[in-house]
C-alpha positions in Angstrom: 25.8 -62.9 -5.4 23.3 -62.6 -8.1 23.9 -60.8 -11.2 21.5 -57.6 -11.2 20.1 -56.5 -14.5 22.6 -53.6 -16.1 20.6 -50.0 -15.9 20.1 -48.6 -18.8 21.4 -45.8 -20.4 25.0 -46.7 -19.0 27.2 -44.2 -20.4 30.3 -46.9 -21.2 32.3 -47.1 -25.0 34.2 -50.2 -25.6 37.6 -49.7 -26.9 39.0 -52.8 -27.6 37.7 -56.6 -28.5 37.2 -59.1 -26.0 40.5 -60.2 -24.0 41.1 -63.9 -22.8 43.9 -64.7 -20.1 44.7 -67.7 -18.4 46.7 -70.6 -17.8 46.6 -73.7 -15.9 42.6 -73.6 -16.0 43.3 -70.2 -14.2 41.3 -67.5 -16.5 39.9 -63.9 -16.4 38.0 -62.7 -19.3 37.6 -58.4 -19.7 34.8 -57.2 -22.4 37.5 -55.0 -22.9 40.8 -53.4 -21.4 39.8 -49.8 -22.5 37.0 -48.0 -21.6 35.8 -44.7 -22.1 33.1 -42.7 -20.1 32.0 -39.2 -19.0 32.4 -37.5 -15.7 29.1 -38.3 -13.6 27.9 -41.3 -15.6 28.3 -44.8 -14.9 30.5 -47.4 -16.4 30.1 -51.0 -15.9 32.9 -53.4 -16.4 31.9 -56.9 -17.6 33.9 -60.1 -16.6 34.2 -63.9 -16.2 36.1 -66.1 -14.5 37.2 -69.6 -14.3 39.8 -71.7 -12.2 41.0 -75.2 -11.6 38.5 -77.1 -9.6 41.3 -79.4 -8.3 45.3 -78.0 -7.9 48.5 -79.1 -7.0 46.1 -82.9 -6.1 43.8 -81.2 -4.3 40.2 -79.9 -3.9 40.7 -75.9 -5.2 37.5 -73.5 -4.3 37.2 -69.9 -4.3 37.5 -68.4 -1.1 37.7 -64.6 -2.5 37.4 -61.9 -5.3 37.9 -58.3 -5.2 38.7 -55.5 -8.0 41.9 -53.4 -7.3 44.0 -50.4 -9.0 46.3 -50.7 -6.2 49.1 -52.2 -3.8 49.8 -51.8 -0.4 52.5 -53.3 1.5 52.6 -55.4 -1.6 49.3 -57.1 -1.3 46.2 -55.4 -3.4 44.1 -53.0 -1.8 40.5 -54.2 -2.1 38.3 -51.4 -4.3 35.5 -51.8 -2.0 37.4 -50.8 1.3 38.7 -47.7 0.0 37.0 -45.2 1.1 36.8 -42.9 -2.3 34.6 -45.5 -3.7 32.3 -45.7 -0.3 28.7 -46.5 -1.7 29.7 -45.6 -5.6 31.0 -49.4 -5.9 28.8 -52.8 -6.7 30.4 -55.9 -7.8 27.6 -58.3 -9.3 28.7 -62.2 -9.3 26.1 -65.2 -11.1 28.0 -68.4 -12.1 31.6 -66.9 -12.9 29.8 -64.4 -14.6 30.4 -60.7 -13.1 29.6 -57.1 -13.6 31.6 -53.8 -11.9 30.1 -51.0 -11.6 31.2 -48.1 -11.0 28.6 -44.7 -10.2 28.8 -41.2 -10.4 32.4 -41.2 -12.0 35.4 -38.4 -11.1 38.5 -37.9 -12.7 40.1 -40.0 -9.7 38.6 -42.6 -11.2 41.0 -42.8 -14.0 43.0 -46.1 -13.3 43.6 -49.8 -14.5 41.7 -51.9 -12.6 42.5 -55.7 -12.3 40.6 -58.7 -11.0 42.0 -61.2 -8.7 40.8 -64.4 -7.3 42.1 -66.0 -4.0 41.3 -69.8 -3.3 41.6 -71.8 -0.2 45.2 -73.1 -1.0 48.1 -71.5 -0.2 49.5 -70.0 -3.3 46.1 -70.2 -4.9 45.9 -66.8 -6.1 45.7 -65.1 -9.5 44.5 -62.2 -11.2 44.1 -61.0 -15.1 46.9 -59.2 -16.3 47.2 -56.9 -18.3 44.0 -55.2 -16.7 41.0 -52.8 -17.5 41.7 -49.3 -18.7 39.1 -46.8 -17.6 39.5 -43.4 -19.2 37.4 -40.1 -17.9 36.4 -37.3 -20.6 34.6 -34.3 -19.8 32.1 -32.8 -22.9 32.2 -29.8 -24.2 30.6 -27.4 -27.0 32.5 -26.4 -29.5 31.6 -23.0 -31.9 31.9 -23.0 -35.6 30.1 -20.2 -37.5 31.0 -18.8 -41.0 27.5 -17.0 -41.4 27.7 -13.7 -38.4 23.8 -13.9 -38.0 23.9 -18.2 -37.1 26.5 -20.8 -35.5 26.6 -24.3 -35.6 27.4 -25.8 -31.9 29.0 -29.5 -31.4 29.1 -31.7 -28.6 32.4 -33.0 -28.3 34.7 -35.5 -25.6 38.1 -37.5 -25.9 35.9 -40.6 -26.2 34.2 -41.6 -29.6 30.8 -41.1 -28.7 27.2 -41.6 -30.2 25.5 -38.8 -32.5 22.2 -39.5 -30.8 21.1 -39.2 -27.2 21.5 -35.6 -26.6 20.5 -33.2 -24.1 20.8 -28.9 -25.4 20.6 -26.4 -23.3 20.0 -22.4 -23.5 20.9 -20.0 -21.0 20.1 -23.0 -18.5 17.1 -23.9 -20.2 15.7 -27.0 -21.8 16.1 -27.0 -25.7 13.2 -29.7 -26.5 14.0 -29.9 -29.9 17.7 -30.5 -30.0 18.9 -34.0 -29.6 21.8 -35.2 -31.5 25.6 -34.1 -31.0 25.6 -30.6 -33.0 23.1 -28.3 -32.9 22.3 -24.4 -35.1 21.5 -21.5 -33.3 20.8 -17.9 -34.1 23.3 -15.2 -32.9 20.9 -12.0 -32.6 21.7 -11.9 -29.0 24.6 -13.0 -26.7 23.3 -16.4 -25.1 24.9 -19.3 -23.2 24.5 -23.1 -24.3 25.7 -26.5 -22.9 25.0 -30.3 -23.5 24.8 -33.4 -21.8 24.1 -37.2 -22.8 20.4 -38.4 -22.0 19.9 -39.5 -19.0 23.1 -37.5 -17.5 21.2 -34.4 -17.2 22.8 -33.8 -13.6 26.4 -33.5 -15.3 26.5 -31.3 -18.1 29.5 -29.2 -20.2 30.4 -26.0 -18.8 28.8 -23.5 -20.8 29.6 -21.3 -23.8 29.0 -18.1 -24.5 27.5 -17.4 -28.4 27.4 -14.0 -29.5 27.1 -12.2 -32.7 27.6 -8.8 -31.1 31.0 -6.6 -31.1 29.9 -3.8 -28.2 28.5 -3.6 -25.0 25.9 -0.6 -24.3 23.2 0.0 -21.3 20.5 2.2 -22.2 18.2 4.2 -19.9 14.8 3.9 -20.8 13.8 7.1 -18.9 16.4 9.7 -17.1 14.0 10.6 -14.3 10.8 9.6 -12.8 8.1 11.1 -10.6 6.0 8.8 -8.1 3.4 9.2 -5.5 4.7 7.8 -1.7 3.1 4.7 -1.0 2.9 3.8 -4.5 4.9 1.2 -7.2 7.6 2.3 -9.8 9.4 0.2 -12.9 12.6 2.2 -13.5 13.6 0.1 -16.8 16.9 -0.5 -19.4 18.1 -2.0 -22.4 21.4 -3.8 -22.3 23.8 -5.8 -24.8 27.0 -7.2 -24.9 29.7 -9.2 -27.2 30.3 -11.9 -23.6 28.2 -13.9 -22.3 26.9 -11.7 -19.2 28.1 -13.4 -16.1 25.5 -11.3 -13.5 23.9 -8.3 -13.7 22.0 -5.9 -10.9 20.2 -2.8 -10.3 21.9 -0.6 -7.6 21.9 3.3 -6.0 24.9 5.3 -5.4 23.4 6.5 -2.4 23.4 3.1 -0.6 26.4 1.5 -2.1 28.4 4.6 0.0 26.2 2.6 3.4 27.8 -0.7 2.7 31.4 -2.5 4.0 32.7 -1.5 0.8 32.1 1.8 -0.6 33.8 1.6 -4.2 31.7 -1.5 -4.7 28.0 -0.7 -5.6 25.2 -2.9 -3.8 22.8 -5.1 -5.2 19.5 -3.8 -4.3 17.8 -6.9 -4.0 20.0 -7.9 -1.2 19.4 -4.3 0.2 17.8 -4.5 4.1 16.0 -1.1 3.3 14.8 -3.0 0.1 13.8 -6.4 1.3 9.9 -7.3 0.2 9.8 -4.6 -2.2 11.5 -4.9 -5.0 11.9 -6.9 -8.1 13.9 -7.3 -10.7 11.5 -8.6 -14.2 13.0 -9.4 -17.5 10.0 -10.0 -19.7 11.8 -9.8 -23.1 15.6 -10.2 -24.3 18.3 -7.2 -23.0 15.7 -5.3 -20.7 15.7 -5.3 -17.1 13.2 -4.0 -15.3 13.7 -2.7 -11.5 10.3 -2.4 -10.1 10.3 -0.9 -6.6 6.7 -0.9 -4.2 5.4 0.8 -1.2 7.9 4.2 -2.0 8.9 5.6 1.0 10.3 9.3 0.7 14.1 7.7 1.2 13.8 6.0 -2.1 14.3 8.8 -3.9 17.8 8.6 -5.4 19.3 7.6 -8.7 19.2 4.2 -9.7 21.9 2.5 -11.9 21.9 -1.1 -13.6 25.4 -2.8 -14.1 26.6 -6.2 -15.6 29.5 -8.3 -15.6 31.4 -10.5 -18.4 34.5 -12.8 -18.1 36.3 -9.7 -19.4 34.3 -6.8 -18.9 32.1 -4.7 -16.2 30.4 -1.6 -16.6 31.7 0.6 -13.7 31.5 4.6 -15.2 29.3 6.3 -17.6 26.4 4.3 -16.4 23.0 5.6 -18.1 21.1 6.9 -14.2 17.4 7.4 -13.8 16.3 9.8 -11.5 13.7 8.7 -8.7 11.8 11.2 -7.0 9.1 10.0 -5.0 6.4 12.9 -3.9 4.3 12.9 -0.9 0.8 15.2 -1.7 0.0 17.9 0.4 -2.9 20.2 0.8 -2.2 24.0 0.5 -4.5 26.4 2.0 -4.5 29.3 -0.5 -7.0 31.4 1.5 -9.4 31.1 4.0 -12.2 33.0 5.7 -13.0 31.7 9.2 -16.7 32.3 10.9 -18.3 31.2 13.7 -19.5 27.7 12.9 -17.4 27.3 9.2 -14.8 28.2 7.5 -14.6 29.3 3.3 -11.4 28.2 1.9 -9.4 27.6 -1.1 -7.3 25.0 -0.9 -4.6 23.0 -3.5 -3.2 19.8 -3.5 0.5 20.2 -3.9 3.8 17.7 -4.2 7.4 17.9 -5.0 7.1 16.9 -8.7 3.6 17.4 -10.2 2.8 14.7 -12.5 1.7 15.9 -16.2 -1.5 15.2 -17.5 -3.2 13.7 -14.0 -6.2 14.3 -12.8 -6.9 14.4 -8.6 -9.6 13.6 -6.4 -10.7 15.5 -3.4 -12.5 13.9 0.0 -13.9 15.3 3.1 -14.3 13.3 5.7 -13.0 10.1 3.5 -16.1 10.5 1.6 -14.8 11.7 -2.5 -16.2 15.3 -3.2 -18.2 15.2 -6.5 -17.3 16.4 -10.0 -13.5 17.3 -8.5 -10.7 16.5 -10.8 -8.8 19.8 -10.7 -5.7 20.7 -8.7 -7.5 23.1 -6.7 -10.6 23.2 -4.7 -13.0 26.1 -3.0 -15.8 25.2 -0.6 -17.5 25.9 2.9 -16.4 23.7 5.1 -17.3 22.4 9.1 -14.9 23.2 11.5 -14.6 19.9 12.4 -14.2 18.8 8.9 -11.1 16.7 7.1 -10.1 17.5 3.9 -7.5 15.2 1.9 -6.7 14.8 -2.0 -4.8 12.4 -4.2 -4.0 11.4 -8.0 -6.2 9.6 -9.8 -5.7 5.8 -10.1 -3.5 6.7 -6.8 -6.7 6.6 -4.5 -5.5 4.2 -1.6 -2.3 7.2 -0.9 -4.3 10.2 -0.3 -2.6 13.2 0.9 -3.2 14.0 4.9 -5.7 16.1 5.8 -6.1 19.3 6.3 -8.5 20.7 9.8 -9.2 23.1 12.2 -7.5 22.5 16.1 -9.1 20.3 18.1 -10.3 20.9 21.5 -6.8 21.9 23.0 -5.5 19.9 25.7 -4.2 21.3 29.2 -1.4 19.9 31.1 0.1 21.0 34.5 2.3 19.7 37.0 0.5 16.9 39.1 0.4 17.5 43.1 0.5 20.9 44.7 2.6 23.6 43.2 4.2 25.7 45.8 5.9 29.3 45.9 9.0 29.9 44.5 9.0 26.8 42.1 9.6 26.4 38.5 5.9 25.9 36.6 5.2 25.0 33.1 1.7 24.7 31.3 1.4 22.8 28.3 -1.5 23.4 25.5 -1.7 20.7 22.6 -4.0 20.6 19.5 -4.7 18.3 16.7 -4.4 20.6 14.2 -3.4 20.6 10.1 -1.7 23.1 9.3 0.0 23.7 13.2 -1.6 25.4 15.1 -0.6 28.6 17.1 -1.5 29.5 21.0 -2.5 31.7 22.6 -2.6 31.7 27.0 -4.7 33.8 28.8 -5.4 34.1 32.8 -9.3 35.0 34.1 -9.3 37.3 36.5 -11.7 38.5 38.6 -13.6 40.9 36.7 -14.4 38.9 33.8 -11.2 40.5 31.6 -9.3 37.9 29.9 -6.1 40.0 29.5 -3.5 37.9 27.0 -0.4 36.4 28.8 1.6 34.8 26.1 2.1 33.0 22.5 3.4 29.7 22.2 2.7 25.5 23.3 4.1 26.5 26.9 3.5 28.7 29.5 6.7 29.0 31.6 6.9 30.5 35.3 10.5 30.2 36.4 9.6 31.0 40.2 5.5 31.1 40.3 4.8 33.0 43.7 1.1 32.6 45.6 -0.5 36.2 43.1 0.0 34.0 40.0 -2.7 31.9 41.6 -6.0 31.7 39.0 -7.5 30.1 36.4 -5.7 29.9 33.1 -6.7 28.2 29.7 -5.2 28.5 26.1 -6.6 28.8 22.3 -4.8 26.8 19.4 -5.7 28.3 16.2 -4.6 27.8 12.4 -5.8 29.0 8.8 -9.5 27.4 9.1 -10.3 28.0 12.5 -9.9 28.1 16.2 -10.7 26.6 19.5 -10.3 27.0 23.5 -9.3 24.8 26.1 -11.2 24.4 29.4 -10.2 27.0 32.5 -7.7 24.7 34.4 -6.7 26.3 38.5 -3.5 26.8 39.7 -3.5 27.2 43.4 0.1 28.4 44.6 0.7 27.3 48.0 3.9 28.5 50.3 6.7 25.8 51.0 7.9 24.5 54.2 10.7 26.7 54.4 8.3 29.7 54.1 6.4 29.1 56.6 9.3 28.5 59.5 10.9 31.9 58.2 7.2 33.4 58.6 7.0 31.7 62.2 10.1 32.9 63.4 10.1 36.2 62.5 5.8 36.1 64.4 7.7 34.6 67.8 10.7 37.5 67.3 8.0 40.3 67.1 6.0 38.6 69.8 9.1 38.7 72.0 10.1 42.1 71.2 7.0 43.7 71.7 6.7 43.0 75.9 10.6 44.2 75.9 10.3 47.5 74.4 6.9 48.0 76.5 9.0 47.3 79.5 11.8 49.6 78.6 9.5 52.3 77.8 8.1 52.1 81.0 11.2 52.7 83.3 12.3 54.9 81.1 9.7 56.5 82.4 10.0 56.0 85.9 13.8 57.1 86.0 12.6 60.4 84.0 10.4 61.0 87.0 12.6 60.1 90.0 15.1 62.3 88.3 12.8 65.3 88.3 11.8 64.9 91.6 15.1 64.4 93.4 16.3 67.2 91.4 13.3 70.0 92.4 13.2 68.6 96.4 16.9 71.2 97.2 14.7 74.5 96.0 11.9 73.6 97.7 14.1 73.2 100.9 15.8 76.4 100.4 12.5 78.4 99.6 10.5 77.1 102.5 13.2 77.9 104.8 13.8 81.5 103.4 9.9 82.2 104.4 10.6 85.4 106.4 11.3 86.9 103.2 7.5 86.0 101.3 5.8 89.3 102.6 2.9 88.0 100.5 1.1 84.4 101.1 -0.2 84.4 97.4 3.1 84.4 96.3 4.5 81.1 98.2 1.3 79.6 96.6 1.9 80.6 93.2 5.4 79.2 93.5 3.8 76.1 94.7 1.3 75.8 92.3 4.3 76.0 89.2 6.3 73.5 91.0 3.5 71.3 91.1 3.1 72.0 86.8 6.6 71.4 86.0 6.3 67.1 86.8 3.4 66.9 84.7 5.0 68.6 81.5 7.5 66.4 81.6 5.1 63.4 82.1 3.4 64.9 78.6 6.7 64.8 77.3 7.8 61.0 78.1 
């Protein structure tokens, strides 16, 4: 293979002189047999080699050489085939003269590593003894401060290394300035600081905190806050601490008690109800600022901020400010309706009325001039829309405040039929509600009132509640009426057969007592007559004793009266 050019920058510290071993014409030559490097740089190992070109009388070429740290079944395992150095290991070769190099270096890594050669005669196999040390070191910043307003930070590791080359960093940024091994800083606030060597950016010292402070405090900027729905809010707070602060969040009480864990309070910025609305902005030292949009009326709650240190968390006594967002709202204070207008006095109204605001007023979504008050008077159309809101709050205008619409009129689709449950429904558009009124035309023009309310209810309509029936809706500035709907109430099926049955039962009973009457009748005569016919008999036969013909014929003549008195009688 060809020797490669060595990258620069190659974090490796040379320990020791060069080393030469060999014998025989057998020889392996180290740059050094101690080396010292930090975690995640690279170290390269340089080396040359020579051997016998002719051994034991014979012809003696290399076959093989491989770097190993160690044995297996006592043969050397070959660094490249294990897999813990897969694609962090090159081994660079040009006449005899190699480099090792090892990338992106762990704490495995520390080892001695030896190079052996293997030629093609048996036996013909050696390797430089003792071999290369390679030792791993991790940096980190030490703190030394005498003064309690400064600190002076080194950059420190087990290895001896350079006072140049030097990377700084506070609270995880950048310090363009700083680039040798210590570095000064000012302790008027708790902040975090690491290093790194140049060019090993990617593998820096844990961090340490620097602090000049001996408390930790959070301090409400204000304890409560009024806001328009629909609008933005910054709920802010100062904070300090003696730690380096570890993570810190805004949170509500209210939804921490919605969460998996109650006692634990809930980052708002990982809130569902939250998501797309809020932000947390820290545009100076120790303030945060919670800034929450598009306020919905649920947002009003208290809101808390919280931090954590290595030792420390604020968990009671936490400063709160108050939220409470207000949706506007338009009062009517008075009103006289006529015909075609209404006069009103109307105010716009909230939960919390902000200090020192001025409103706007619009009908129709056009602004009213010269308006800037609280309260407003004015003639308005019945079909008119008044609204208000705060000034610089345009866009969230109260809703609007209007006469009913032209009520609406439902009933049951399909016939409606006797004996059936029946409901009417009236609807308006209306703000404030709107009350109804149903009434029922009858047919001499009077409109007689039926009932108050959205429904008219007949539990078991029958076919005299048929009509026409409409319904007014009516609130503070005005009125309207509905158009006349027509219920026609129709008998059922079952109605009808009972009707039917009991027409065919009178039908029927009509012939039979007709019947019955009439021989009644006829017995009531053949009685009568059977039971005059003995009399006669005896009479007629008895004639010798009439001395007087008139008298036979007045007996006649009653007998002949008493059939048709009873006849009168039937």
């Amino acid at each position: 293979m060809k020797l490669k050019a060595a990258a620069s920058g190659l974090v490796v510290f040379l320990l020791s002189v060069q080393v030469v071993q060999g014998q025989d014409g057998w020889r392996v030559t180290y740059s050094s047999t101690e080396i010292c490097a930090v975690k995640g740089s690279t170290v390269e190992i340089r080396y040359s080699y020579a051997y016998p070109s002719r051994w034991r009388g014979r012809v003696n070429t290399v076959k093989k050489t491989f770097w190993f740290t160690k044995w297996k079944d006592l043969k050397p395992v070959d660094l490249t085939t294990e897999s813990e150095y897969s694609g962090r290991v090159e081994d660079l070769c040009e006449n005899n003269i190699c480099t090792l190099r090892i990338k992106n270096l762990r704490e495995s890594d520390s080892a001695e590593y030896w190079f052996r050669i293997t030629t093609n005669q048996e036996g013909g196999r050696y390797y430089g003894t003792p071999g290369v040390t390679l030792s791993l070191t991790d940096l980190s910043v030490q703190v030394e401060s005498k003064d309690p307003s400064r600190a002076n930070l080194k950059c420190q590791s087990s290895c001896d290394l350079p006072d140049n080359d030097y990377v700084w960093y506070k609270n995880r940024e950048k310090i363009q300035t700083a680039t040798s091994s210590s570095h000064q800083v000012d302790l008027s606030f708790p902040d975090s600081y690491s290093c790194a060597l140049k060019g090993y950016e990617d593998s820096p010292s844990p961090s340490v905190c620097v602090t000049g402070r001996d408390s930790n405090t959070v301090t409400s900027i204000q304890g409560s806050i009024c806001a328009p729905k629909g609008s933005s809010v910054d709920i802010s707070c100062t904070y300090t601490s003696n730690e380096c602060i570890t993570s810190k969040f805004w949170f509500s009480p209210e939804r921490s008690h919605q969460g998996q864990n109650p006692s634990q309070p809930e980052d708002l910025s990982e809130d569902s109800q939250y998501a797309g609305r809020v932000q947390i902005l820290e545009t100076e030292r120790g303030r945060s600022t919670l800034r929450i949009s598009d306020l919905r009326d649920s947002d009003s709650a208290q809101y808390l901020f919280t931090f954590k240190t290595p030792s420390f968390e604020w968990r009671s006594d936490l400063p709160v400010t108050t939220l409470t967002v207000t949706a506007l709202q338009v009062q009517v204070i008075a009103a006289t309706v006529q015909q075609s207008n209404t006069y009103a006095e109307l105010k716009c109204h909230s939960s919390c009325s902000p200090a020192g605001v001025s409103y706007f007023w619009f009908k129709n979504n056009k602004k009213i001039p010269k308006t800037t008050r609280s309260s407003y008077k004015g003639l308005f159309q019945l079909t008119d829309r008044i609204s208000c809101a705060l000034e610089g709050h345009e866009v969230f205008p109260s809703p609007a405040v209007y006469a009913p619409r032209l009520p609406s009129l439902s009933r049951p689709s399909g016939e409606i039929k006797a004996g059936r449950s029946v409901t009417l429904t009236c609807s308006s558009d209306a703000n404030p509600a709107a009350t109804y009124t149903w009434y029922k035309k009858n047919s001499n023009a009077d409109v007689p009132l039926l009932s108050e309310g959205p429904q008219l209810v007949f539990r078991s309509i029958q076919s005299s509640d048929s009509g026409q029936y409409y319904c007014s809706a009516e609130n503070e500035l005005g009125s309207s009426t509905s158009e006349k709907v027509f219920i026609n109430v129709k008998y059922t099926s079952p109605m009808i057969v009972n009707i039917t049955r009991f027409s065919v039962v009178v039908l029927v009973l009509i012939p039979l007592l007709l019947v019955c009457l009439w021989m009644r009748k006829k017995k009531t005569v053949n009685s009568t007559s059977e039971a005059n016919e003995p009399i006669e008999t005896v009479e007629l036969e008895s004639g010798p004793d009439y001395t007087n013909l008139s008298d036979l014929n007045m007996v006649s003549a009653e007998q002949d009266e008493e059939p048709e008195e009873q006849e009168d009688l039937v």
